[in-house]
N, C-alpha and C positions, 0 to 999 in steps of 0.2 A: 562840898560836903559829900555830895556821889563819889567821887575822887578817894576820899579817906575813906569810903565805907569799903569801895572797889578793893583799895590796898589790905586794908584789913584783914578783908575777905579772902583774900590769896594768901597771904600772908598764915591767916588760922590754917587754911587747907594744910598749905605747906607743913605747916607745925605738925598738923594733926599726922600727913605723910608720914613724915621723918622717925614721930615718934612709934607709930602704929609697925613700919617697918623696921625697925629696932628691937620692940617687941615680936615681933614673926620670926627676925633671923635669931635673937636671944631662944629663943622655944626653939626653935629649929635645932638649933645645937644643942641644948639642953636638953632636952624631951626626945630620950631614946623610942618613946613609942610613936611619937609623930614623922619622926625619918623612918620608921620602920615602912610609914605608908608611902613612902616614893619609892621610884625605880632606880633614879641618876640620884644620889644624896648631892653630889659636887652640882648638877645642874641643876636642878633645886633652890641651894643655897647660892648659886652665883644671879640666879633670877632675883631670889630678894633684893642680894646686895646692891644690884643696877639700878632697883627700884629705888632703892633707899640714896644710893647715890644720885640717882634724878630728883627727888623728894628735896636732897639737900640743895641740891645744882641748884631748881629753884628758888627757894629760899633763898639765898646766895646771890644770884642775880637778881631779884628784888628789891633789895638791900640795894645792893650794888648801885643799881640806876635810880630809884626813891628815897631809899634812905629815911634816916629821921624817924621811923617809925614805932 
């Protein structure tokens, strides 16, 4: 039972990840006044995307070795 709560539990995070950084790089690009407040626009947006790309990595490997869930 600990087990499936543990999985779960990573599992939401991940979701919650993936999604929350999707929404940051979607606005990023979208929302001309929020790049306006960075200095590097490209380094910036390549920070989300590693973010997001680990978020999913995650996710992904979860799966991968649990499964089933």
């Amino acid at each position: 039972m600990k087990d499936n709560q543990l999985i779960q539990a990573l599992k939401f995070k991940y979701e919650y990840e993936v999604n929350k950084h999707r929404v940051d790089l979607n606005n990023f690009i979208n929302n001309p006044v929020a790049v306006a407040e960075h200095e590097s626009i490209v380094d910036t947006a390549d920070i989300i995307v590693e973010k997001l790309a680990t978020s999913e990595e995650k996710l992904a490997t979860l799966e991968a070795h649990v499964g089933g869930f």
